[in-house]
C-alpha positions in Angstrom: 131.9 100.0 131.7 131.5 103.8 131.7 130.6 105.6 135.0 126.8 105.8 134.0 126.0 102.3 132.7 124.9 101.1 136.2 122.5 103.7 136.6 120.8 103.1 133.5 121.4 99.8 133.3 119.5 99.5 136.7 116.9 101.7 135.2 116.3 98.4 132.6 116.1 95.9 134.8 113.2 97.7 136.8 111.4 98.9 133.3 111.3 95.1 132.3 111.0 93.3 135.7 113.6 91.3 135.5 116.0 90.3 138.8 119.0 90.7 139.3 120.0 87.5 138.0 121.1 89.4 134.1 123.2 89.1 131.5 124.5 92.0 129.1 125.7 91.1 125.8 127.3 93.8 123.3 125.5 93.7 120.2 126.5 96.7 118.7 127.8 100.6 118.4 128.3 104.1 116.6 129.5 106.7 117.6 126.0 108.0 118.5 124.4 105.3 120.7 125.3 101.4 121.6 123.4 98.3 121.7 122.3 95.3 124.3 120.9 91.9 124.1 119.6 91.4 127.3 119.3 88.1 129.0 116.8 87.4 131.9 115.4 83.7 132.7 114.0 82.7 129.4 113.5 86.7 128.0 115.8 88.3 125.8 115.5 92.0 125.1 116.8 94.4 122.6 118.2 97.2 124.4 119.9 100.9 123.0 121.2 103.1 125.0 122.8 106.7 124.0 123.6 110.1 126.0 124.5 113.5 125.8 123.0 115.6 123.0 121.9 112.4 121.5 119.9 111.2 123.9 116.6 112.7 122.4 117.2 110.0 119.1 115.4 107.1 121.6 112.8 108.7 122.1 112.8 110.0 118.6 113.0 106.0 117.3 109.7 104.9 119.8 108.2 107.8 117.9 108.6 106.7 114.5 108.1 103.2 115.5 104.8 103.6 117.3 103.7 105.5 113.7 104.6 102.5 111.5 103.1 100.1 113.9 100.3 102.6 113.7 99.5 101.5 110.2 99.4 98.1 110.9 100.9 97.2 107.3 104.7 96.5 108.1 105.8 95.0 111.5 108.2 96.4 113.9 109.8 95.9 116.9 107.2 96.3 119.8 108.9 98.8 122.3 109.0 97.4 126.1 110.2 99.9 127.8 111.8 103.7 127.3 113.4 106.1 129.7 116.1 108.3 130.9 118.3 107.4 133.8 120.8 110.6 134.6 121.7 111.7 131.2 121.2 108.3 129.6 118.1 107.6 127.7 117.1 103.7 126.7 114.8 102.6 124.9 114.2 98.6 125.2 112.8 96.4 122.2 111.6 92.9 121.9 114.8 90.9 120.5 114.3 88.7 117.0 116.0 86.8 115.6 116.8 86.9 111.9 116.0 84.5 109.1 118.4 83.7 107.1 116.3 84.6 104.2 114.2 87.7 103.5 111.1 87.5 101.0 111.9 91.1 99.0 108.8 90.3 96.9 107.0 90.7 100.1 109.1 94.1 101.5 108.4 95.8 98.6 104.7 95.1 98.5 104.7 95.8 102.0 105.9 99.3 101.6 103.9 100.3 98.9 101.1 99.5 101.1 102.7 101.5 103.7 103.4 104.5 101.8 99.3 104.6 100.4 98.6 104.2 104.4 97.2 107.1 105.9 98.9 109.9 107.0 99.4 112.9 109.8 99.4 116.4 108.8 99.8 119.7 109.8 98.5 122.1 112.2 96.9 123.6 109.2 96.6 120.5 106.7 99.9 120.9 105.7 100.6 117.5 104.1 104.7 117.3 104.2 106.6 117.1 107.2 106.3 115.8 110.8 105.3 116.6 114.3 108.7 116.8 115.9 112.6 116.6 114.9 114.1 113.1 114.7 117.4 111.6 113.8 119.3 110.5 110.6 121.9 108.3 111.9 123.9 110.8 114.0 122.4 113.7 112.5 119.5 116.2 113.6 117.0 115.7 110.9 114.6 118.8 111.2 111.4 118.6 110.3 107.8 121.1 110.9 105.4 121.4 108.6 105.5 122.4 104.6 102.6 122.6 102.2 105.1 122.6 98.9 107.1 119.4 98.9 109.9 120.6 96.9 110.0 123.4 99.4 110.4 121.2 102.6 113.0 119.1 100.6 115.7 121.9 100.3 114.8 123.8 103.6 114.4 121.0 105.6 116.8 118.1 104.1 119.3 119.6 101.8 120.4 122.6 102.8 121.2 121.9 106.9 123.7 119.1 105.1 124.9 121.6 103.0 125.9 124.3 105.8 127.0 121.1 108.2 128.9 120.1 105.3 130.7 123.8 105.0 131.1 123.8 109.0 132.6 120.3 108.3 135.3 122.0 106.3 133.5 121.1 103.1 132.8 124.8 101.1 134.2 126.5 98.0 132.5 124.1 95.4 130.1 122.2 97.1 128.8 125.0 98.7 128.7 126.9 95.6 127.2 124.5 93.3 124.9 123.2 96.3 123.4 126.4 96.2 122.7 126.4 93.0 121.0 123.3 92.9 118.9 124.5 95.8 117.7 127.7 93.6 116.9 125.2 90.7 114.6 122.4 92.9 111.3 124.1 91.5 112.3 123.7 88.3 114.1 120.0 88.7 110.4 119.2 90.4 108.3 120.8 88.1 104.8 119.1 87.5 105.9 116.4 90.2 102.6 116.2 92.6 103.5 113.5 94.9 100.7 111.9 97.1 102.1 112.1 101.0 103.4 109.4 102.2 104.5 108.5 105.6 108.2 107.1 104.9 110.5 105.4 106.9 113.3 107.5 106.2 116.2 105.6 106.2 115.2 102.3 104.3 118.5 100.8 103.5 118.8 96.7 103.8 120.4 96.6 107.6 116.7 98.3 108.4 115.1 95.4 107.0 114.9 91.9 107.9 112.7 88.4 107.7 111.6 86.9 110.7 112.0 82.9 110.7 107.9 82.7 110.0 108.2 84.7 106.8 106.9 88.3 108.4 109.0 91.4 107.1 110.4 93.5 110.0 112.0 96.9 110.2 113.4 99.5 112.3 115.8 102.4 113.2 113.1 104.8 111.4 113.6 108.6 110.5 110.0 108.6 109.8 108.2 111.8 108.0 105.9 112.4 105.3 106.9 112.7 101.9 107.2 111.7 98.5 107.4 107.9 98.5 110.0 108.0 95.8 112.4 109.0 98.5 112.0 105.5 100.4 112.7 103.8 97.3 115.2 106.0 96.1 117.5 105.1 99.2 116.7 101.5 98.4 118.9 101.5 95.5 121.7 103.9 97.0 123.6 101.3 99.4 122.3 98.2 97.3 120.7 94.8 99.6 117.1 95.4 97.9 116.9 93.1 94.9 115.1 93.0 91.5 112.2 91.2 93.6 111.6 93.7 95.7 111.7 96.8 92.8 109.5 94.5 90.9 106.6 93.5 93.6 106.9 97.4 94.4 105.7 98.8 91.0 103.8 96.5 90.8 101.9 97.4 93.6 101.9 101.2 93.0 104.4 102.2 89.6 106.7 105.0 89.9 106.0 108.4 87.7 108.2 109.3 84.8 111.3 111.1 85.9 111.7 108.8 89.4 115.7 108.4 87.5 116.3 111.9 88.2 114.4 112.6 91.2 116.6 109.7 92.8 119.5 111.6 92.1 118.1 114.0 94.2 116.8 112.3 97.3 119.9 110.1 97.8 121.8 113.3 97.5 120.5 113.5 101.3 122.2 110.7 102.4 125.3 111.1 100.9 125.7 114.6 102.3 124.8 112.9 105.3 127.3 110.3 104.7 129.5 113.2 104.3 129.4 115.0 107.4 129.0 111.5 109.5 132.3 109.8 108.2 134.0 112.0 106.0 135.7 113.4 103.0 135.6 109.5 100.5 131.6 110.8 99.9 132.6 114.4 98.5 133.6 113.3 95.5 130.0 111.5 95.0 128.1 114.5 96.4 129.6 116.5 93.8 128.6 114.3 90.7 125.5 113.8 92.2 124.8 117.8 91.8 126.5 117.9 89.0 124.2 115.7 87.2 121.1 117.5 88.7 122.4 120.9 87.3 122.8 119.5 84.1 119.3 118.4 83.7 118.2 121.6 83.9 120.7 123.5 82.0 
């Protein structure tokens, strides 16, 4: 138990109500925040706890939570409770349980519905972006506001992972070739118009899961608005999402031609990401991944 978990962990009890009569239960961790089933009487709780310089990322979740609730087309976990206790933040969730099947036919419908939902904007009707920075896994995800989506893409996703990357100790090629692709994303994105969409950000199938009454739940968001092809794109980079799900979304709302390419692209994100999180086995997949992007424009 580290020298702040009491304070915090105090902090919980009073947010919920609970007595004193509790039981803490590991239920998970990263090198970035840990995770508690809470036990009180007959109420369980969800609880995440993280400090330091990522103590903002709570707050940053109940943010992107509260906007997917907001559209009242995909459930999530209702928050109970959120605060900071020295330099520990919590944020405190209802706990599910998970089924021990998940209806993709269903998820995929659900997020097209989700992505034609209506969105924020801008300060001056920009329609890309987001209010305020959040989190991608461990890493700052910036956001503001962009009128040009291909714009926002490489100032506000790709190149920060390329410079982490080269502070990571990852330059000579990547950075060279990275900057190339950057100068090319007009081009690579020429007459693609996407719609805005307000994405969950980091859809991959441990965000996702079936309740035992059938409902589709997710979490850990890294919510913005985008182009929806991004959502789905990361659907098919870690795998989990099957032909069900691919087929109820397009059915629902079909992709445009070039969405092939374009996924290259957007999961180039995460694997940078993937990069400067856990190291030098994703380099090798960054690089093909630019590679291939280059040499659709050559």
């Amino acid at each position: 138990m580290t020298r702040s978990e009491p304070g915090w962990r105090a902090a919980v009890v009073t947010a919920v109500g609970a007595s004193a009569d509790v039981r803490w239960n590991a239920a998970g961790a990263s090198p970035w925040a840990r995770a508690w089933r809470l036990e009180t009487g007959a109420r369980i709780f969800f609880v995440k706890e993280a400090s330091g310089r990522f103590a903002d990322m709570l707050d940053a979740e109940a943010n992107g939570l509260r906007a997917l609730a907001a559209t009242s087309v995909v459930r999530v976990p209702a928050i109970v409770a959120e605060g900071t206790a020295r330099d520990t933040a919590f944020l405190v969730l209802e706990h599910f349980d998970a089924a021990a099947f998940r209806d993709d036919r269903s998820l995929g419908a659900a997020l097209a519905a989700l992505h034609r939902s209506r969105t924020l904007h801008g300060p001056a009707r920009e329609r890309f972006g987001w209010h305020r920075d959040n989190w991608i896994g461990g890493t700052p995800q910036r956001n503001g506001w962009a009128d040009d989506w291909g714009g926002f893409f490489g100032d506000k996703r790709l190149a920060p992972q390329l410079a982490l990357a080269a502070r990571n100790g990852h330059a000579g090629a990547l950075q060279r070739e990275g900057e190339r692709l950057l100068a090319t994303l007009p081009t690579l994105l020429r007459g693609h118009e996407p719609a805005p969409s307000l994405l969950h950000g980091d859809l991959w199938s441990g965000n996702a899961a079936g309740l035992p009454d059938g409902t589709l739940i997710v979490f850990d968001p890294a919510v913005y608005v985008g182009d929806r092809e991004a959502d789905v794109a990361m659907t098919e980079l870690f795998g989990g999402f099957g032909r069900d799900f691919h087929a109820a979304y397009r059915d629902a709302w079909p992709l445009a031609d070039g969405y092939s390419l374009r996924r290259t692209l957007y999961n180039l994100y995460h694997v940078l990401n993937h990069l400067n999180l856990f190291g030098a086995g994703y380099l090798a997949q960054a690089e093909r991944a630019i590679a291939t992007l280059l040499a659709a424009v050559r």
